[in-house]
N, C-alpha and C positions, 0 to 999 in steps of 0.2 A: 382720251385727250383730243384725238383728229374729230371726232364726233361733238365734242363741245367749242371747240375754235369755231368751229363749221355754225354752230348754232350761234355763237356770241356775233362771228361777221355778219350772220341774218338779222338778228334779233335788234344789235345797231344799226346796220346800214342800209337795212330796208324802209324801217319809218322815214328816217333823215333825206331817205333820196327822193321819197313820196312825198316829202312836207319843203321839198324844195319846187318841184313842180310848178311851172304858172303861178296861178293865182292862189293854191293851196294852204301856203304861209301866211297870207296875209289875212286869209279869211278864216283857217281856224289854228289853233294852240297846237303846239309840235305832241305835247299830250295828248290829244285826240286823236291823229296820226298813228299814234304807237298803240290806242285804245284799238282801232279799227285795224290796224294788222297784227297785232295779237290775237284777235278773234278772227280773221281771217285766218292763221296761219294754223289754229284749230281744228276740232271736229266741224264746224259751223260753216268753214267751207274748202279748207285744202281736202281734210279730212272726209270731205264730203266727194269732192271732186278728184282726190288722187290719195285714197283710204292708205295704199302701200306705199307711197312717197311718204305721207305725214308720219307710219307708222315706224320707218328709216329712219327720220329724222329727226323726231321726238317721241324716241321708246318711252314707255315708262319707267323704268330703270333710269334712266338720263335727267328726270326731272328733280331727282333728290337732288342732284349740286348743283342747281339751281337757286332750292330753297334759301341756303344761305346770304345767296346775292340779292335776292328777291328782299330776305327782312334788313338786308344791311342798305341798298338804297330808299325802302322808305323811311327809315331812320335818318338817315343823311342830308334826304331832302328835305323831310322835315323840318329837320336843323337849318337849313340854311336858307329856308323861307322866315325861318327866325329870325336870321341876322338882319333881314330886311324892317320888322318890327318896329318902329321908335316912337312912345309912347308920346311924345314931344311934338309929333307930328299932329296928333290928334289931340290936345289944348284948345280949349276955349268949343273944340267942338263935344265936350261934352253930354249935352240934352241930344243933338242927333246920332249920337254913335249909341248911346245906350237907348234911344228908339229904334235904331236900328237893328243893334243885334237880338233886341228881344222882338219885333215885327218877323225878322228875317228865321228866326224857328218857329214863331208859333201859325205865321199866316199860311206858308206853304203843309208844314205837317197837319192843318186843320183840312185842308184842303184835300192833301194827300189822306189821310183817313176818311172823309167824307166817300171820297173814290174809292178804296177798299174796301169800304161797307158797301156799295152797290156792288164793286166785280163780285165779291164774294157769292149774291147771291145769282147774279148775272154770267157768269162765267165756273160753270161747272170744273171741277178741277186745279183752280186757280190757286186756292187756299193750300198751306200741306197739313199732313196728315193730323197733328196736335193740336190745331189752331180750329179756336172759336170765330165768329162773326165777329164779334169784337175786338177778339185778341191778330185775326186777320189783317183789320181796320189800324191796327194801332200800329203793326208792324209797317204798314204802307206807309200813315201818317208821317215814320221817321224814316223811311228811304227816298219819299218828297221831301224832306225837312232837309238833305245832307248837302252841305257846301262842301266841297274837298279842299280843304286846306293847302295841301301840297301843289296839289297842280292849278289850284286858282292862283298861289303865289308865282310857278311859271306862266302864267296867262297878266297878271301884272305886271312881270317884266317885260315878256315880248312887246309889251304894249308903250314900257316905260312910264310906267306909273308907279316905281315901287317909291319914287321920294315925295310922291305928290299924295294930299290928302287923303285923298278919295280912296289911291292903292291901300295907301297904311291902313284907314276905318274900315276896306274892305276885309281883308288879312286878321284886323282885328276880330270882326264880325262873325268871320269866318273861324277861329279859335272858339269863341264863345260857342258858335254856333256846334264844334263837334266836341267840344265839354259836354252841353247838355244833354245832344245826343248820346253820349255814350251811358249817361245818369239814365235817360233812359232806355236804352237796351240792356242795362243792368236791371232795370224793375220789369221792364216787358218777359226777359227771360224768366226772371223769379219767379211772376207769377206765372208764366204757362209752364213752368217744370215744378208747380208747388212747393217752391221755395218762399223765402222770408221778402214780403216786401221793404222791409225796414233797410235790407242791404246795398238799397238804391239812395236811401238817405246818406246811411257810410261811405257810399261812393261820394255824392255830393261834396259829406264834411270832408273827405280826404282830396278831393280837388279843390277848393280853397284852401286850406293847411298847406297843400302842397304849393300853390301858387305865392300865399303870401309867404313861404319859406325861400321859394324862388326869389324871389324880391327883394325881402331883406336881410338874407342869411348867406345865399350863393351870389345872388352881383356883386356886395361888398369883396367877399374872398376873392373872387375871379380879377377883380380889379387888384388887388393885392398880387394875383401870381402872374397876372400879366403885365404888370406894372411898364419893366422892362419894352413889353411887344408895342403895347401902348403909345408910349415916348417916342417908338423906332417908326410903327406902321408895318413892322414884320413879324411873322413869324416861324419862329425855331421850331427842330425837334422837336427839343422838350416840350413845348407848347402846347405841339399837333397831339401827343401822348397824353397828356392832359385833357386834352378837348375832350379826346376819342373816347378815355374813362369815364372824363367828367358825363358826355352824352349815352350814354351807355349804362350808366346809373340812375338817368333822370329818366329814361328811357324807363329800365326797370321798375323802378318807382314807381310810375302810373298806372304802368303792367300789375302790379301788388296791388294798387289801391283799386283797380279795376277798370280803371282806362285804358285808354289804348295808348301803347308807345309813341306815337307820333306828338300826343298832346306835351308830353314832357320833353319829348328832342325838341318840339315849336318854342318851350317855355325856354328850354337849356338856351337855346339862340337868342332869345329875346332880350337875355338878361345879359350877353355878352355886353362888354366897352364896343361904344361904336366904332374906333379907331381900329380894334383888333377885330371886329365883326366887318369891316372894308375890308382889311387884309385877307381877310381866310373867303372871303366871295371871291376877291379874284384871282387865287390859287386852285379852291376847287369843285366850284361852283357848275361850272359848263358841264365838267365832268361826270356830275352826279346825276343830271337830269340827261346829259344825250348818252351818254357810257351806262350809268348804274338802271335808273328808271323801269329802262325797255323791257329790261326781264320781269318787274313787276308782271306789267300788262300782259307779257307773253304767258305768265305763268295763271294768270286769270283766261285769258285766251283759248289756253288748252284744257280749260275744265269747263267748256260753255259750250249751249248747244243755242246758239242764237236762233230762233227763227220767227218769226210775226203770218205760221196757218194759224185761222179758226182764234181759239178763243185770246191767242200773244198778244193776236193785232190789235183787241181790244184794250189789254190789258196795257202797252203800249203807248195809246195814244192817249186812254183817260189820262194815265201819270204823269205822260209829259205834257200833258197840261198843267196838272194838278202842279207838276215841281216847277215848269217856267214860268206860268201864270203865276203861281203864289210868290215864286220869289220876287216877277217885277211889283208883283202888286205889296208885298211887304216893307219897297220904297217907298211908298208913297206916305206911312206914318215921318219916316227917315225929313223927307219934304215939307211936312208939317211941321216939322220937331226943328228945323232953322236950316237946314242944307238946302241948295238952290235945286231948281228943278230938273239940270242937268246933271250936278252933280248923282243925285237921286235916282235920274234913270241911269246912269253909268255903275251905281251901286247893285241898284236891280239886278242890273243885266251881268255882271262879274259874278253875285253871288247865287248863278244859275248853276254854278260851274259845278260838275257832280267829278265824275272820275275816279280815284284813287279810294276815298273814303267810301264814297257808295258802295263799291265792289265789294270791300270790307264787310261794310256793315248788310249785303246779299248774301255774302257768305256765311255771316252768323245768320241767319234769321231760316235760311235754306237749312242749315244744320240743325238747327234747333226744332224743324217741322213747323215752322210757321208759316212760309211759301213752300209754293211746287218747284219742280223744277223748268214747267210754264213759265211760271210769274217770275222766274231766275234769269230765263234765258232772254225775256221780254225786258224785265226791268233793267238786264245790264246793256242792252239796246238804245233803252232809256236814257243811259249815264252817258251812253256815246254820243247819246244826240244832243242833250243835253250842254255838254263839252263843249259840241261843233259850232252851236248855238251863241256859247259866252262872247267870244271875238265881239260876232256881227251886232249884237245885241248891246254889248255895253261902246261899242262904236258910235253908236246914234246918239251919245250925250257927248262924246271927248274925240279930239284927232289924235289917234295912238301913234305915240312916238318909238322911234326899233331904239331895243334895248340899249340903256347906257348914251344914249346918244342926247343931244341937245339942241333945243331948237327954240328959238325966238320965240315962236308962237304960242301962248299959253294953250294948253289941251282941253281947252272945255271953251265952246262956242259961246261969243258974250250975248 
């Protein structure tokens, strides 16, 4: 018990005090704070630099009751980047959102494969052990392709964009964008462990099934039991008991059909009543992102061996190319397609945002012997930079407003 207090007051109160610093806050996402001291707090360099402190203070024994808290905030957060969702928001922008979200996967992972077909043969050891040139190539293409849902939607708010177009279409874009991806690391695996490709089409039909059931099956009900919370703008017990099943089912669900939990906690949010999705943001919202989050990242943290000798640095730099460059440049259909030209680059530059999901999708792709554990420790350098990146980057089209707050000024330069 003294031993995990010990770790929960680090693991909160070390980002929080690093991302209040100076200029820190303003310039990058409290998520990326938490990305770079979970991996400092690691083999990569406590680890490195003080072996028997790190080994005191995150036995391996100790990191099992973490696990729990670790899959309960990204389920959480998930969820409550949902409640931000409002289809209504994005009306009449139709033709640019759906150039958008499909620009916004295929330009960067084209990009991103392109770059894994040369490291591969460029960078000896880079691939892992089961993985072709191809199958190398493809696993890149979709850890360049990844917008992280979760913490793009905390990079929206810090920003105060979650009521304004651009957040919504991003958010949206951003769903879309780790649907697909998950379709394919459903087919990428099939085939490199000589499985059925056809199970990546199942994955497909059962993400649609499940969304258009989202839709018009669970918001109608959800409006029915929260009828009550609705009317008030509060909510009960009974309410929170309900959520908690109700997300925890939608959860599972995805999990069965072959997605990943997060898509179905995003979906369970989306379809709340807006009245009762206000309520439950400012009950436990804060909470989930600076209290639950951390231990995510810590717990990716401690299984990294970050470093950019020899052939990482390479691997490194082509990717974040490949992932920042494709995602700005997959705005620029978005800008064709009717969105103004700032809008566009504020789009770009948000849906740079890797984090939470990338890590995810590193860890399958590492397990599966598709990368090394090189291109592991490179790529999740990648996501951090990537992160640090999103602020500054979708700032050059919009003046970000601090969260919840209001301001005369429209956020996007006429």
């Amino acid at each position: 018990m003294s031993l995990f207090l010990v770790q929960t007051a680090l693991i909160i109160g070390l980002p929080y005090a690093v991302w209040r610093l100076g200029l820190i806050g303003r310039l990058m996402p409290l998520a990326a704070v938490q990305m770079a001291v979970g991996i400092a707090l690691g083999p990569s360099l406590l680890g490195w630099v003080a072996p028997d402190v790190s080994a005191r203070l995150f036995p391996p024994e100790s990191l099992v009751a973490l696990e729990g808290l670790v899959r309960l905030a990204v389920v959480f957060f998930a969820f409550s980047i949902g409640l931000h969702f409002d289809l209504a928001q994005i009306r009449g922008q139709g033709r640019c959102f759906t150039v958008l979200a499909l620009s916004s996967v295929v330009v960067p992972t084209l990009a991103g494969a392109a770059g894994g077909w040369w490291l591969f043969a460029a960078v000896p050891g880079a691939a892992g052990g089961l993985a072709s040139q191809s199958l190398f190539a493809a696993a890149m293409g979709i850890a360049a392709g990844v917008t992280a849902l979760p913490v793009l939607g905390a990079v929206v708010r810090e920003m105060g964009l979650e009521r304004h177009k651009v957040g919504v279409m991003a958010l949206g874009a951003a769903a879309f964008n780790d649907a697909a991806l998950w379709v394919a690391v459903a087919l990428l695996l099939a085939i490199s462990h000589g499985g059925d490709p056809w199970e990546a089409g199942l994955v497909a039909l059962g993400a649609l099934l499940f969304a258009g059931a989202m839709v018009t099956v669970v918001r109608p009900l959800l409006r029915r039991l929260f009828a009550r919370a609705e009317a008030s703008g509060k909510v009960g017990a009974g309410d929170v008991v309900i959520l908690t099943v109700g997300l925890a089912l939608a959860a599972l669900i995805c999990e069965i059909i072959g997605l990943h939990a997060v898509i179905g906690a995003f979906l369970f949010g989306a379809v709340m009543p807006r009245r009762v999705a206000q309520a439950i943001v400012g009950s436990f919202e804060t909470f989930v992102q600076v209290v639950l989050l951390p231990f995510f990242f810590i717990s990716v943290g401690l299984k990294t061996h970050a470093a950019l000798g020899g052939g990482a640095a390479a691997i490194f730099w082509v990717m974040s190319a490949a992932a920042i460059l494709g995602k700005l440049a997959s705005a620029l259909p978005a800008w064709m397609g009717g969105c103004t030209g700032r809008e566009a680059l504020t789009l770009g530059g948000l849906l740079t945002c890797k984090g939470l999901m990338e890590l995810v999708v590193l860890t399958l792709l590492a397990e599966a012997g598709l990368i090394s554990q090189t291109s592991f420790g490179a790529m999740v350098l990648m996501a951090l930079f990537a992160t640090v990146m999103t602020k500054p980057l979708a700032s050059v089209g919009c003046r970000p407003h601090p969260p919840g707050g209001k301001s005369s000024e429209p956020p996007f330069h006429s």
